[in-house]
C-alpha positions in Angstrom: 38.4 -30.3 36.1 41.6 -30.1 37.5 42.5 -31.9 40.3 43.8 -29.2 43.4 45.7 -31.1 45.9 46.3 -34.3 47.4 43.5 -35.6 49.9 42.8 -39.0 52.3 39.5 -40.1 52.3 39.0 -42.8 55.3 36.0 -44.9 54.2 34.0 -46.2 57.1 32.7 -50.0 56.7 30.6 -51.4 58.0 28.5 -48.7 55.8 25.4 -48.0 54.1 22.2 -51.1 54.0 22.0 -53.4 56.5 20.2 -57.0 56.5 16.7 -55.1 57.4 16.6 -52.7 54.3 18.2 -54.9 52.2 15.4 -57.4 52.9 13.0 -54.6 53.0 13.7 -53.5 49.6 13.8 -57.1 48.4 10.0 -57.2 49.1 8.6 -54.9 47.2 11.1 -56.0 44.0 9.7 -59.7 44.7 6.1 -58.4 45.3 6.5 -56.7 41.9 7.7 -59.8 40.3 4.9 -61.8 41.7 2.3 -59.6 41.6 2.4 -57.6 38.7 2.2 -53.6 39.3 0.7 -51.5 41.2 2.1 -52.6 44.3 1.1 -50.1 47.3 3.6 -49.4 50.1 2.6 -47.7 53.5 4.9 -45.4 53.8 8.8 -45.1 52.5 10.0 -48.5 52.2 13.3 -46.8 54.3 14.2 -43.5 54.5 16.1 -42.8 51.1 14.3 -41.2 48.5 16.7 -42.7 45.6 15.7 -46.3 46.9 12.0 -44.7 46.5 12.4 -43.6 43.5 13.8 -46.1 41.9 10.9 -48.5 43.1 8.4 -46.0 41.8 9.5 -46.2 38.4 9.3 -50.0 38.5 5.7 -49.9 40.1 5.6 -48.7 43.8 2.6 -46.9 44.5 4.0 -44.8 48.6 1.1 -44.1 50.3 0.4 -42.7 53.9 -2.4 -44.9 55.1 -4.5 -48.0 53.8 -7.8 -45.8 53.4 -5.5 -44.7 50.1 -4.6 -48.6 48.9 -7.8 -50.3 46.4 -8.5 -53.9 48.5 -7.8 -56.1 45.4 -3.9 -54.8 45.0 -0.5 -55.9 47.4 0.2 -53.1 49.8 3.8 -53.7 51.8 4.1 -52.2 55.0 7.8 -50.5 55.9 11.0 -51.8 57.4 10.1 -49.3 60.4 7.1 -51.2 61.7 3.3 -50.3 62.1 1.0 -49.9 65.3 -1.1 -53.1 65.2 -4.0 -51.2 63.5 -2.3 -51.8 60.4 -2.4 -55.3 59.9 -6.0 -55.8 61.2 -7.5 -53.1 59.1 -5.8 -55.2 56.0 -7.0 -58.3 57.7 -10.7 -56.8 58.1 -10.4 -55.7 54.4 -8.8 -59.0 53.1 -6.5 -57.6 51.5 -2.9 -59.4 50.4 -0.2 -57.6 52.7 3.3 -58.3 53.3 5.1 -56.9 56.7 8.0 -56.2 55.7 9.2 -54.8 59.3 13.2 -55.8 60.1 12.9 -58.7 62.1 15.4 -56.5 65.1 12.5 -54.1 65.1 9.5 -56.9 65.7 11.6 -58.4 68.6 11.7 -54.7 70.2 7.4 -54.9 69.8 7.6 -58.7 70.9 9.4 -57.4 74.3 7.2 -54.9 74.7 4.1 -57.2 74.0 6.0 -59.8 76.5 6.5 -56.9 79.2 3.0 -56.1 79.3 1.6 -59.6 79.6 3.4 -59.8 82.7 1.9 -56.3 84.6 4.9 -53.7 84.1 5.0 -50.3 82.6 7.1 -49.3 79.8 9.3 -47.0 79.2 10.5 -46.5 75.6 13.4 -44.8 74.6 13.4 -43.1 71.1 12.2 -39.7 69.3 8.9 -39.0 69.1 7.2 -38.9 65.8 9.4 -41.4 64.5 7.7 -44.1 62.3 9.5 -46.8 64.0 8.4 -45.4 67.8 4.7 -44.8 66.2 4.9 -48.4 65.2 5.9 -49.5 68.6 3.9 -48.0 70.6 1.5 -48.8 68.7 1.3 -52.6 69.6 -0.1 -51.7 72.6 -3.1 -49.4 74.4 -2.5 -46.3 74.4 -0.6 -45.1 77.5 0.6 -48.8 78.2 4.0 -47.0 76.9 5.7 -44.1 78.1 8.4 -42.8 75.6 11.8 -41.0 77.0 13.9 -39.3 74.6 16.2 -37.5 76.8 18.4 -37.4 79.9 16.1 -34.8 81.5 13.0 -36.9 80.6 14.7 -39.9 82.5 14.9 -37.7 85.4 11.2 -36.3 85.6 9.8 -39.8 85.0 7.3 -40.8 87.7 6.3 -44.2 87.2 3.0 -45.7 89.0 5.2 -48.7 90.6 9.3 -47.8 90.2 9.6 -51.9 91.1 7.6 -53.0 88.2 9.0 -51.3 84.9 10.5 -52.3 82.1 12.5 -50.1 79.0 12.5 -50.9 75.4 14.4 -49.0 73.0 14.3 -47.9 69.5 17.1 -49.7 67.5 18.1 -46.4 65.1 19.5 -44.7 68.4 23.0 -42.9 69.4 24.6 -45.7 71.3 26.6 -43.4 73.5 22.9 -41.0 74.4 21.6 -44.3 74.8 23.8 -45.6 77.5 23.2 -42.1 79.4 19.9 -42.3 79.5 19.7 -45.9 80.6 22.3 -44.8 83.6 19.3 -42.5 84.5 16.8 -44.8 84.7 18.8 -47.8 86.1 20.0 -45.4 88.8 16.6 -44.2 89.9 14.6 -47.5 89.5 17.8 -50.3 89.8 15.0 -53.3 89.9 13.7 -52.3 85.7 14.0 -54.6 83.8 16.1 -54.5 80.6 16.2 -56.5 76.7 17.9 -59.4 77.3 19.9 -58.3 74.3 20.3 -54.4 73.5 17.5 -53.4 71.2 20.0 -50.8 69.6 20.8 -53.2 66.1 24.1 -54.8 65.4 24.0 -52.6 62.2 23.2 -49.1 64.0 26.6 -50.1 66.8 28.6 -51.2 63.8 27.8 -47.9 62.0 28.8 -45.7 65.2 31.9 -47.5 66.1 33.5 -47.2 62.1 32.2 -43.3 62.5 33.8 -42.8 65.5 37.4 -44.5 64.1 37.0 -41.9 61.3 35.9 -39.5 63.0 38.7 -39.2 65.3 41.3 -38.8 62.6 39.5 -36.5 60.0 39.2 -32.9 59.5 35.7 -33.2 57.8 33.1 -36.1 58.0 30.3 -36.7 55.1 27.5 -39.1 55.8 25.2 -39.9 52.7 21.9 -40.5 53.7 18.5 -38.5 54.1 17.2 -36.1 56.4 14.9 -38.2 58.0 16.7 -41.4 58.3 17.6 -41.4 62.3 20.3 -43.7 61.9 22.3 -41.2 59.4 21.5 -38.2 61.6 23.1 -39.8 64.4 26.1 -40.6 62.4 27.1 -36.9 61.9 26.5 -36.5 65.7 29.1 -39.6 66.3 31.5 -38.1 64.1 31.6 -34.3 65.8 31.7 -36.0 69.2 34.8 -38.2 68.2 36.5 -35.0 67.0 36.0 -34.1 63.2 36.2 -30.4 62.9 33.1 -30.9 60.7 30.2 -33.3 59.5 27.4 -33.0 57.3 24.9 -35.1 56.0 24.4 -35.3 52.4 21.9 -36.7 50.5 23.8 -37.4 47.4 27.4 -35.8 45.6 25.3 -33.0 44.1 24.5 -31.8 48.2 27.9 -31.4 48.8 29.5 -27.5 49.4 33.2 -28.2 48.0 33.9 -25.1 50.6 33.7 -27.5 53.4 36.6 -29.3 52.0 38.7 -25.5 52.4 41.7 -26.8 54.5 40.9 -30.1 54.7 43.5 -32.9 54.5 41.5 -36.4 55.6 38.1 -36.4 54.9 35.8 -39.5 56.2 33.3 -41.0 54.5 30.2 -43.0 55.5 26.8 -44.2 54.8 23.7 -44.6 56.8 21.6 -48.1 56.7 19.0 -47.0 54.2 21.8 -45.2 51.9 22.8 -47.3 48.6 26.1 -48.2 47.8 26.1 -46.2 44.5 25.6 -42.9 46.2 28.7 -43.7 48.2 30.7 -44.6 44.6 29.4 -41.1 43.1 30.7 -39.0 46.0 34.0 -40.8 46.1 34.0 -40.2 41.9 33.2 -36.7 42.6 35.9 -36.2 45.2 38.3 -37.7 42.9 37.5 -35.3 40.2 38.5 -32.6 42.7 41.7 -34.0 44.4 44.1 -36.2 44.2 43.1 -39.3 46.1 44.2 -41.9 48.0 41.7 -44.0 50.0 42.2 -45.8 53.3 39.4 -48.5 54.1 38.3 -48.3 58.0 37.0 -51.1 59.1 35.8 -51.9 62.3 33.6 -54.9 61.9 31.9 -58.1 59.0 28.8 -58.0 58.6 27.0 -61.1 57.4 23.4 -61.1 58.9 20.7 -62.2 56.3 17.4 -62.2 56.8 14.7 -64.6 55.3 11.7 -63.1 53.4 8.0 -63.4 54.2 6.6 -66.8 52.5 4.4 -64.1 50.5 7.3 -63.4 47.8 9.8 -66.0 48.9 
């Protein structure tokens, strides 16, 4: 292939897994190890179909709910978090489970747990449907939490008791909707209480800023990740709103349209949290094929969170 013309590509970093998928994904690998295969996992691990597939063919058995699981096999519940049901159902049916929720996500449910102890209503902040908010809410009765996903919903809220509420968020959110929505609430009910440390993750923030630096200065932005991963959806929206002329999320190099790149002179390139480093490497190979490249690292933050593993495959 001929290489056309010469082309920038600022590379975002921090990028791709954080310390919760990365510790996610080391479960079920250690499970495996332990364990011997079939090892059943409730639900995606996290939101990238190559990290899912590549599990499968090792021994992973993805299923939607327990009723699926045998009793006398490992099942490993997701990075996202699961309603409280979960774990007791497993319990009930002794079965060996490892929860392998990120640790940022199970201080969001403590809060929650914490909130209602003391008599306030909740208000979480998220999108509806996803696993991570169906997980949360979850540690809870029903209607002890009251989700807001927009603006508009922070303005129709009608709490029972404006002076006794409380808001929790989802940690996979736009930073920057975030904030507006938070501006809502504070304004309308200034005594809620709030995290004492926002529940948006350090990974998530650090994901948004480096976007927004490339953003800024390119003509097109790609983000590798999946469809359903909420934290590489927001990316593209971060790097539109910081003023690429385009941004698309791609799964892998083979879901790229080489007319975007019609034009373009600086294209940036990112990764969302559940999106492996690989994937990154092929697109860059691919764009190299293509043009003649010369890479600019963009780096906004270090990241060096670890997590420990559950004493079940440490």
């Amino acid at each position: 292939m001929t290489r056309t013309r010469d082309l920038t590509v600022l590379l975002a970093s921090p990028r791709g897994f954080c310390a919760g998928v990365d510790r996610a994904i080391q479960i079920v690998e250690r499970a495996l190890e332990r364990y011997g295969a079939p090892v059943y996992v409730r639900h995606e691990i996290v939101h990238n179909k190559h990290v899912v597939n590549r599990l499968k063919a090792m021994g992973a058995i993805f299923v939607s709910e327990l009723d699926q699981c045998p009793d006398d096999r490992p099942v490993v519940f997701s990075a996202h978090g699961v309603p409280q049901r979960v774990p007791q159902e497993a319990a009930r049916r002794n079965m060996l489970y490892v929860d392998a929720t990120c640790p940022l996500v199970s201080k969001v449910h403590v809060e929650a747990q914490r909130h209602d102890r003391t008599g306030r209503e909740i208000i979480l902040i998220g999108h509806a449907g996803h696993p991570e908010v169906i997980g949360t809410m979850g540690q809870l009765p029903e209607g002890a939490i009251h989700l807001v996903e927009t603006v508009e919903d922070a303005e129709a809220f009608t709490p029972a008791d404006p002076d006794n509420l409380a808001f929790v968020t989802q940690t996979t959110l736009s930073v920057d909707d975030t904030a507006a929505i938070v501006e809502v609430l504070q304004r309308r009910f200034p005594n809620m209480a709030a995290p004492h440390k926002e529940d948006i993750c350090y990974a998530t923030t650090n994901r948004q800023q480096a976007v927004k630096a490339i953003g800024a200065r390119a003509d097109l932005v790609l983000v590798v990740g999946a469809a359903n991963s909420s934290n590489s959806v927001r990316l593209v929206e971060v790097a539109k709103r910081a003023g690429a002329r385009a941004a698309y999320l791609v799964p892998s190099a083979e879901d790229v349209d080489w007319a975007w790149f019609d034009g373009v002179e600086r294209v940036g390139v990112s990764a969302g949290a559940s999106a492996p480093e690989d994937l990154v490497e092929d697109l860059l190979a691919a764009v190299a094929e293509r043009f003649t490249v010369r890479i600019e690292d963009v780096s906004v933050a270090e990241e060096d969170v670890v997590f420990k593993l559950p004493k079940e495959v440490a």
